[in-house]
N, C-alpha and C positions, 0 to 999 in steps of 0.2 A: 310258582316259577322258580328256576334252579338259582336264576343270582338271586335270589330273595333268600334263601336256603341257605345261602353261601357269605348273605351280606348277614345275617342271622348270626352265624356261627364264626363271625370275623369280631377276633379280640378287641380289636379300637374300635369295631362301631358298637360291641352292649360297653367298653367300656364309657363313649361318647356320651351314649344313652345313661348310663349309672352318674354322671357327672357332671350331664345337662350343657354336654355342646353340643351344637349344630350339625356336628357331621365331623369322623374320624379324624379328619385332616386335621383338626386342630391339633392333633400328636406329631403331625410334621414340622408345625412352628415350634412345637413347645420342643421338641429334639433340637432345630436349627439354633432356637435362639439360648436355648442351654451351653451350646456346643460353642455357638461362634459370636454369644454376648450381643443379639443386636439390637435388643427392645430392654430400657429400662427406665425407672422410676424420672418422671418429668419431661418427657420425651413427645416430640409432636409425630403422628405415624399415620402415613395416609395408605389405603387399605384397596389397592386396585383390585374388581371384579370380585366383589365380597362379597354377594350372596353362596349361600344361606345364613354366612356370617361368623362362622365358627375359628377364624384367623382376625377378626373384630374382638371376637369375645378374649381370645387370647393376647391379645395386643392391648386391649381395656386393662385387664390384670399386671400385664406385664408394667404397663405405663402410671399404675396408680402408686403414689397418689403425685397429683401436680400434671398430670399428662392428659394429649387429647388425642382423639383418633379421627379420623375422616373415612369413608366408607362411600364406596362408588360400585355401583353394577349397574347394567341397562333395565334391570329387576328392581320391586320396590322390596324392600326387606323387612320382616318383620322387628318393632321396636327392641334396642337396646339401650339400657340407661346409659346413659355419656356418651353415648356413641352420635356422630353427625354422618346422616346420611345425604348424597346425590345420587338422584336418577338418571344418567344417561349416560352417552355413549366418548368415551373418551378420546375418540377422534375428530369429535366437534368445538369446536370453539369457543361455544357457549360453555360447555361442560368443562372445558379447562379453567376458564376465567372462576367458575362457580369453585371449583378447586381452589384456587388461590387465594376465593376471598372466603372458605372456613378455612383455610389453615393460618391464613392471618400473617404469614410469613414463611422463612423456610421449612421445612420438615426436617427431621433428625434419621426416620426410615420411609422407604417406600417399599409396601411390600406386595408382590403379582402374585396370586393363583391359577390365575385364570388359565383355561382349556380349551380349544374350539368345537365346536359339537361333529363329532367324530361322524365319519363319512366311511370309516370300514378300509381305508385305502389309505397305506400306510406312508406313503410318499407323501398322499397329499395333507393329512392329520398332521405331521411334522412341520411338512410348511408352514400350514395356518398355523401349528403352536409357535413357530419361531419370529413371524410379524407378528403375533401379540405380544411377544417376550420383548422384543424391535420396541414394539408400540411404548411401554410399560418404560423402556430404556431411557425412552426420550421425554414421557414427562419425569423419568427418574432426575435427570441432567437438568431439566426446568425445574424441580422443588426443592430438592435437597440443599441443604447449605453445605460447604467445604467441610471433609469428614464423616458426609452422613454415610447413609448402608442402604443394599439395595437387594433383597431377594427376590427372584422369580423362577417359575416354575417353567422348563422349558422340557424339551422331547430330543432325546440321544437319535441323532439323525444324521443327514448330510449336510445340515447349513448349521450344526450345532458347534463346529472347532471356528468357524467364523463369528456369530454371536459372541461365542467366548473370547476371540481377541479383541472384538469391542469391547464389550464389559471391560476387560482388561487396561484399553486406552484410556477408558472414563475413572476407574476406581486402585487406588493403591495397590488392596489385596483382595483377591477373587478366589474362594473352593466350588468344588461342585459337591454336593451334599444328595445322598439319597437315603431320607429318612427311614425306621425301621416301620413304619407305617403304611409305606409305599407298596403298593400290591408287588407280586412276585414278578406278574406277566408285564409288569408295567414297564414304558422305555422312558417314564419322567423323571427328569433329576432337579434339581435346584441350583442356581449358582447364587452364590451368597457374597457378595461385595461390599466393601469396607474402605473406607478412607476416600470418599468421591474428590476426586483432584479440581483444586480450583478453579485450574485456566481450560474444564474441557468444556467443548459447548458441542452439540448436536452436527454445527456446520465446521468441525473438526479446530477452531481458535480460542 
């Protein structure tokens, strides 16, 4: 098959393969968090829509030693040492609760990958990327303590200058980041937020 061919001959995935991550992306964290310092030593990092895991594995390293990570997808994930997994789905209740009680407290980062499973149709791809980004926003506002950071992976669209002035409202200082990782064709960027303001909450007080 031609993307087989294509995923073959793509630098970040024999490099992923040479160095034993999960899947390329993890050269999108490791750029991000180079660039705009967000994961370090002693740091609590909870890790939305982490399968296959490869933004786990780099947040493990990043956070050692003294650090912990949390790891959530609807998928069960193959074992990482240190790493705490949850199964489900983040818009239920149960599943948030299960969040707060391994991070034990606030978190330092929350970091989104997450994608929705493309449908070929580009209005509607956008959208779904952009309520998941929404989604991710608002347990970002529930975990983080004052100060923390907040990256997620969102889609260059029509609800994307919106998204971005919320981020905005929530977090001191917001870039948008597109790692050199990132396929050519691709329209996903990153916004990377810093400094989570203390007085914001989800219902704007």
């Amino acid at each position: 098959m031609s993307w087989r061919k294509d995923q073959s001959r793509d630098r970040f995935f024999r490099r992923a393969k040479a160095e034993g991550y999960r899947a390329r992306s993890a050269y999108k964290l490791i750029e991000i968090a180079d660039q705009h310092r967000v994961l370090r030593p002693g740091q609590v990092v909870l890790d939305l829509g982490a399968a296959p895991g490869s933004w786990s594995q780099v947040a493990l390293e990043r956070v050692s030693p003294g650090g912990r990570v949390v790891a959530v997808d609807l998928q069960p994930m193959a074992r990482l040492a240190g790493l705490a997994t949850i199964v489900g789905d983040v818009r239920e209740a149960s599943t948030r609760a299960a969040i707060r009680a391994a991070l034990a407290g606030p978190a330092d980062v929350v970091l989104s990958d997450v994608a929705p499973a493309a449908t070929g149709i580009l209005v509607v791809d956008q959208a779904r990327a952009i309520e998941l980004a929404t989604g991710a926003l608002e347990i970002a506002r529930e975990v983080l303590r004052p100060g923390g950071a907040f990256v997620v992976k969102v889609f260059r669209g029509e609800d994307f200058d919106r998204f971005l002035s919320e981020v905005r409202r929530a977090f001191a200082r917001v870039n948008v980041a597109i790692p050199e990782a990132t396929r050519a064709e691709s329209r996903e960027a990153y916004v990377v937020a810093r400094g989570r303001r203390s007085q914001t909450r989800p219902d704007g007080g």
